[in-house]
C-alpha positions, -999 to +999 in steps of 0.1 A: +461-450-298+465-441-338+478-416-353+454-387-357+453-358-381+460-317-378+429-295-392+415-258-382+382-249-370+363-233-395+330-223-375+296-239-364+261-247-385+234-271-382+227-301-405+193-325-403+192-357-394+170-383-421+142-377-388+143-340-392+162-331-359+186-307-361+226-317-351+248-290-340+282-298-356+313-277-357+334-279-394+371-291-392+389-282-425+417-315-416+443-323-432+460-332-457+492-337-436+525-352-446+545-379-422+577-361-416+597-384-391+593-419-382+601-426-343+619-460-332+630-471-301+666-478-319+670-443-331+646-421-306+640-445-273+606-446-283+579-451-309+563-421-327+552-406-362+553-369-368+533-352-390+533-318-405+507-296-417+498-263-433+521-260-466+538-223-460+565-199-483+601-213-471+608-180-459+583-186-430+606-212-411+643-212-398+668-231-412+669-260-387+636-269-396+639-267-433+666-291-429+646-313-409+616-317-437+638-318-468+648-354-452+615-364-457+612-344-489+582-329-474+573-293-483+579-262-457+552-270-430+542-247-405+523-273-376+542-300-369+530-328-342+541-362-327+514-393-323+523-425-303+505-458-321+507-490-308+530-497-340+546-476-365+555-501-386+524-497-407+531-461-415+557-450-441+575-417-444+561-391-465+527-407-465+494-384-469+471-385-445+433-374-450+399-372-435+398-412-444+414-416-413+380-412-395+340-429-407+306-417-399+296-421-363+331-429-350+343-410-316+370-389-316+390-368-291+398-334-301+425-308-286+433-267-291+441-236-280+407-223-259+399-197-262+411-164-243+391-144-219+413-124-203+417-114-164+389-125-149+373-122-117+363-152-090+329-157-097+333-160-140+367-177-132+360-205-108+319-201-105+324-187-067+292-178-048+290-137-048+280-119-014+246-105-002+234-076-022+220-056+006+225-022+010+259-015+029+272-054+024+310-047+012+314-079+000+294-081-032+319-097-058+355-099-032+370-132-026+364-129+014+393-150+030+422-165+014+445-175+043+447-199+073+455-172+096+489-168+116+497-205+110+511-208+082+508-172+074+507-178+038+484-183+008+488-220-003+497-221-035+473-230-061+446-216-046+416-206-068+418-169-069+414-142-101+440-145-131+438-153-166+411-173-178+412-194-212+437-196-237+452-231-225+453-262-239+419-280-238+406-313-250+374-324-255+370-362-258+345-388-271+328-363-297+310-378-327+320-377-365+286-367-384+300-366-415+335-364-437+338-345-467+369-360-490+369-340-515+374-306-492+391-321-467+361-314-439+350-332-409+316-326-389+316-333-356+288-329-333+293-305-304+316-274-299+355-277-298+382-255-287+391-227-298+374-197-322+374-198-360+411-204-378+429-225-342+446-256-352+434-285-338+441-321-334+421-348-342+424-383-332+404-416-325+390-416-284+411-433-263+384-457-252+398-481-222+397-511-233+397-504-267+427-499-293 
Protein backbone atom coordinates (compact mmCIF):
# COMPACT_ATOMS: atom_id res chain seq x y z
CA UNK A 1 0.00 0.00 0.00
CA UNK A 2 0.96 3.97 -0.73
CA UNK A 3 0.03 6.68 0.68
CA UNK A 4 -3.19 8.01 -0.64
CA UNK A 5 -4.72 11.50 -0.60
CA UNK A 6 -7.79 13.40 1.43
CA UNK A 7 -10.46 15.15 -1.04
CA UNK A 8 -14.42 15.93 -0.69
CA UNK A 9 -17.04 14.81 -2.93
CA UNK A 10 -18.28 17.49 -4.95
CA UNK A 11 -21.30 15.73 -6.85
CA UNK A 12 -21.92 13.47 -9.98
CA UNK A 13 -22.02 14.38 -14.06
CA UNK A 14 -21.40 12.56 -17.11
CA UNK A 15 -18.38 12.89 -19.49
CA UNK A 16 -18.02 11.07 -23.22
CA UNK A 17 -15.79 8.70 -24.02
CA UNK A 18 -13.64 9.47 -27.74
CA UNK A 19 -16.65 6.46 -28.91
CA UNK A 20 -19.47 8.68 -27.74
CA UNK A 21 -20.56 6.53 -24.66
CA UNK A 22 -21.45 8.21 -21.78
CA UNK A 23 -19.28 7.46 -18.28
CA UNK A 24 -20.85 8.23 -15.11
CA UNK A 25 -18.14 9.70 -12.90
CA UNK A 26 -18.33 11.28 -9.47
CA UNK A 27 -15.85 14.64 -8.94
CA UNK A 28 -13.33 14.49 -6.03
CA UNK A 29 -11.99 18.08 -5.25
CA UNK A 30 -8.49 16.06 -3.56
CA UNK A 31 -6.01 17.44 -2.02
CA UNK A 32 -3.53 19.43 -1.68
CA UNK A 33 -2.51 17.90 1.65
CA UNK A 34 0.48 18.55 3.72
CA UNK A 35 2.72 15.45 5.48
CA UNK A 36 2.37 16.26 9.07
CA UNK A 37 4.23 13.34 10.96
CA UNK A 38 6.53 10.78 9.83
CA UNK A 39 5.96 7.23 11.60
CA UNK A 40 9.10 4.90 12.43
CA UNK A 41 9.28 1.79 14.10
CA UNK A 42 12.15 3.60 16.44
CA UNK A 43 9.93 6.38 17.56
CA UNK A 44 6.13 4.94 17.04
CA UNK A 45 6.56 0.80 16.75
CA UNK A 46 5.55 1.16 13.42
CA UNK A 47 5.68 2.73 10.01
CA UNK A 48 3.28 5.47 8.88
CA UNK A 49 2.82 9.05 7.24
CA UNK A 50 0.19 11.40 8.32
CA UNK A 51 -1.27 13.75 6.34
CA UNK A 52 -3.46 16.81 6.99
CA UNK A 53 -5.91 18.46 4.94
CA UNK A 54 -8.45 21.32 4.69
CA UNK A 55 -6.40 24.72 5.67
CA UNK A 56 -8.81 26.21 8.63
CA UNK A 57 -8.65 29.77 11.00
CA UNK A 58 -6.49 28.58 14.10
CA UNK A 59 -9.27 29.26 16.17
CA UNK A 60 -10.99 26.10 14.83
CA UNK A 61 -8.53 23.59 16.63
CA UNK A 62 -7.43 23.04 20.37
CA UNK A 63 -4.23 23.63 21.49
CA UNK A 64 -2.77 20.10 21.49
CA UNK A 65 -3.20 19.92 17.92
CA UNK A 66 -1.84 23.23 16.99
CA UNK A 67 1.17 22.17 18.76
CA UNK A 68 1.29 19.09 16.95
CA UNK A 69 1.38 20.83 13.25
CA UNK A 70 3.59 23.78 14.09
CA UNK A 71 6.34 20.81 14.37
CA UNK A 72 5.88 20.21 10.94
CA UNK A 73 5.38 23.90 10.28
CA UNK A 74 2.24 22.87 8.59
CA UNK A 75 -0.77 25.28 8.64
CA UNK A 76 -3.96 24.67 11.06
CA UNK A 77 -5.58 21.56 9.38
CA UNK A 78 -8.86 20.33 10.03
CA UNK A 79 -8.63 16.27 8.50
CA UNK A 80 -5.84 14.69 9.56
CA UNK A 81 -5.14 10.82 8.47
CA UNK A 82 -2.51 8.04 8.89
CA UNK A 83 -1.33 5.80 5.61
CA UNK A 84 0.92 2.61 6.07
CA UNK A 85 3.47 2.28 2.87
CA UNK A 86 5.67 -0.32 2.41
CA UNK A 87 8.46 2.43 3.12
CA UNK A 88 8.37 5.78 4.36
CA UNK A 89 11.63 6.56 3.59
CA UNK A 90 10.79 8.03 0.34
CA UNK A 91 8.44 10.58 1.85
CA UNK A 92 9.65 13.78 3.64
CA UNK A 93 7.93 15.91 6.20
CA UNK A 94 6.04 18.78 5.06
CA UNK A 95 5.75 17.48 1.54
CA UNK A 96 2.65 18.47 -0.83
CA UNK A 97 0.78 15.97 -2.03
CA UNK A 98 -1.61 16.42 -5.19
CA UNK A 99 -3.90 14.69 -7.66
CA UNK A 100 -0.31 13.44 -9.30
CA UNK A 101 -0.49 10.83 -7.01
CA UNK A 102 -2.97 8.97 -9.21
CA UNK A 103 -2.96 8.59 -13.78
CA UNK A 104 -5.70 8.01 -16.05
CA UNK A 105 -7.21 4.56 -15.84
CA UNK A 106 -5.50 3.58 -12.55
CA UNK A 107 -7.82 1.75 -9.73
CA UNK A 108 -8.33 3.16 -6.69
CA UNK A 109 -10.08 2.36 -3.43
CA UNK A 110 -12.10 4.99 -1.93
CA UNK A 111 -13.61 5.34 1.79
CA UNK A 112 -16.34 7.91 3.69
CA UNK A 113 -18.97 8.57 5.73
CA UNK A 114 -22.35 6.89 3.84
CA UNK A 115 -24.63 8.36 3.87
CA UNK A 116 -27.52 8.53 6.71
CA UNK A 117 -30.99 7.15 6.34
CA UNK A 118 -32.21 7.01 9.48
CA UNK A 119 -34.30 4.23 11.51
CA UNK A 120 -35.21 1.99 9.18
CA UNK A 121 -37.45 -0.83 8.91
CA UNK A 122 -36.43 -4.79 8.05
CA UNK A 123 -37.32 -4.93 4.64
CA UNK A 124 -35.25 -1.32 3.45
CA UNK A 125 -32.63 -2.33 6.16
CA UNK A 126 -31.60 -5.88 5.38
CA UNK A 127 -33.90 -6.57 2.03
CA UNK A 128 -36.24 -9.12 4.27
CA UNK A 129 -39.09 -10.74 2.31
CA UNK A 130 -42.55 -8.80 3.55
CA UNK A 131 -45.77 -10.99 4.37
CA UNK A 132 -48.81 -11.86 2.20
CA UNK A 133 -50.91 -8.90 1.41
CA UNK A 134 -54.26 -10.58 1.77
CA UNK A 135 -56.96 -9.14 3.39
CA UNK A 136 -56.71 -9.91 7.34
CA UNK A 137 -52.84 -11.16 7.00
CA UNK A 138 -51.20 -9.24 10.23
CA UNK A 139 -47.99 -9.71 9.08
CA UNK A 140 -47.51 -7.40 6.20
CA UNK A 141 -44.15 -5.55 7.03
CA UNK A 142 -43.36 -7.29 10.97
CA UNK A 143 -40.25 -9.22 11.49
CA UNK A 144 -42.21 -12.60 12.37
CA UNK A 145 -39.92 -14.57 14.83
CA UNK A 146 -36.83 -13.49 16.34
CA UNK A 147 -36.01 -16.11 19.06
CA UNK A 148 -35.12 -19.82 19.46
CA UNK A 149 -37.87 -20.37 21.88
CA UNK A 150 -37.40 -21.35 25.62
CA UNK A 151 -33.84 -22.50 24.95
CA UNK A 152 -31.92 -20.04 25.18
CA UNK A 153 -34.66 -17.71 25.80
CA UNK A 154 -32.89 -14.89 24.31
CA UNK A 155 -32.34 -12.96 21.01
CA UNK A 156 -28.75 -13.66 19.79
CA UNK A 157 -27.02 -10.85 19.50
CA UNK A 158 -26.34 -9.40 16.20
CA UNK A 159 -29.25 -10.43 14.77
CA UNK A 160 -30.59 -8.46 11.73
CA UNK A 161 -33.43 -6.61 13.00
CA UNK A 162 -34.62 -2.61 12.53
CA UNK A 163 -32.03 0.22 13.63
CA UNK A 164 -30.15 2.80 11.98
CA UNK A 165 -29.26 2.44 8.56
CA UNK A 166 -26.23 4.33 6.80
CA UNK A 167 -24.03 6.82 8.14
CA UNK A 168 -20.93 4.33 8.75
CA UNK A 169 -17.88 4.04 7.36
CA UNK A 170 -17.93 2.53 3.73
CA UNK A 171 -15.45 1.72 1.17
CA UNK A 172 -15.70 1.13 -2.16
CA UNK A 173 -12.75 -0.51 -3.82
CA UNK A 174 -11.26 -1.00 -7.32
CA UNK A 175 -13.00 2.16 -8.94
CA UNK A 176 -11.39 3.75 -12.02
CA UNK A 177 -9.67 7.24 -12.38
CA UNK A 178 -11.25 8.78 -15.73
CA UNK A 179 -9.55 11.77 -15.50
CA UNK A 180 -7.25 14.26 -13.14
CA UNK A 181 -7.53 17.82 -13.19
CA UNK A 182 -4.05 19.53 -11.78
CA UNK A 183 -4.77 22.71 -11.98
CA UNK A 184 -8.16 22.42 -9.66
CA UNK A 185 -7.16 19.75 -7.80
CA UNK A 186 -10.12 17.23 -9.29
CA UNK A 187 -10.31 13.67 -9.77
CA UNK A 188 -13.05 11.71 -11.91
CA UNK A 189 -13.73 8.56 -11.03
CA UNK A 190 -16.18 6.27 -12.61
CA UNK A 191 -19.01 5.09 -10.41
CA UNK A 192 -20.74 6.53 -7.21
CA UNK A 193 -18.74 6.87 -3.75
CA UNK A 194 -19.77 7.42 -0.30
CA UNK A 195 -21.26 9.85 1.00
CA UNK A 196 -23.44 13.11 -0.36
CA UNK A 197 -21.91 16.37 -1.65
CA UNK A 198 -19.14 18.12 0.83
CA UNK A 199 -18.01 14.32 2.87
CA UNK A 200 -14.35 13.93 3.06
CA UNK A 201 -13.05 11.14 1.54
CA UNK A 202 -10.01 9.06 1.14
CA UNK A 203 -8.40 8.21 -1.71
CA UNK A 204 -5.80 5.66 -2.30
CA UNK A 205 -4.28 3.18 -4.90
CA UNK A 206 -6.42 -0.57 -4.72
CA UNK A 207 -4.98 -2.86 -2.73
CA UNK A 208 -4.61 -5.45 -5.45
CA UNK A 209 -3.22 -8.99 -3.99
CA UNK A 210 -0.37 -9.50 -5.48
CA UNK A 211 0.35 -6.24 -6.37
CA UNK A 212 2.27 -3.37 -4.45
Amino acid sequence: MSVGILGKKVGMTQIFSEDGKAIPVTVVEAGPCKITQIKTKETDGYEAVQIGYEEVKPKNLNQPLLGHLKKSDAPPLRHLREYKPQSVSEYELGQTLTVELFSDGQLIDVSGNSIGRGFAGYQKRHNFKRGPMSHGSKNHRLPGSTGAGTTPGRVYPGKRMAGRKGGSRVTVRKLTVVKTDLENNLILVKGAVPGKPGTVLSISPANIVGQS
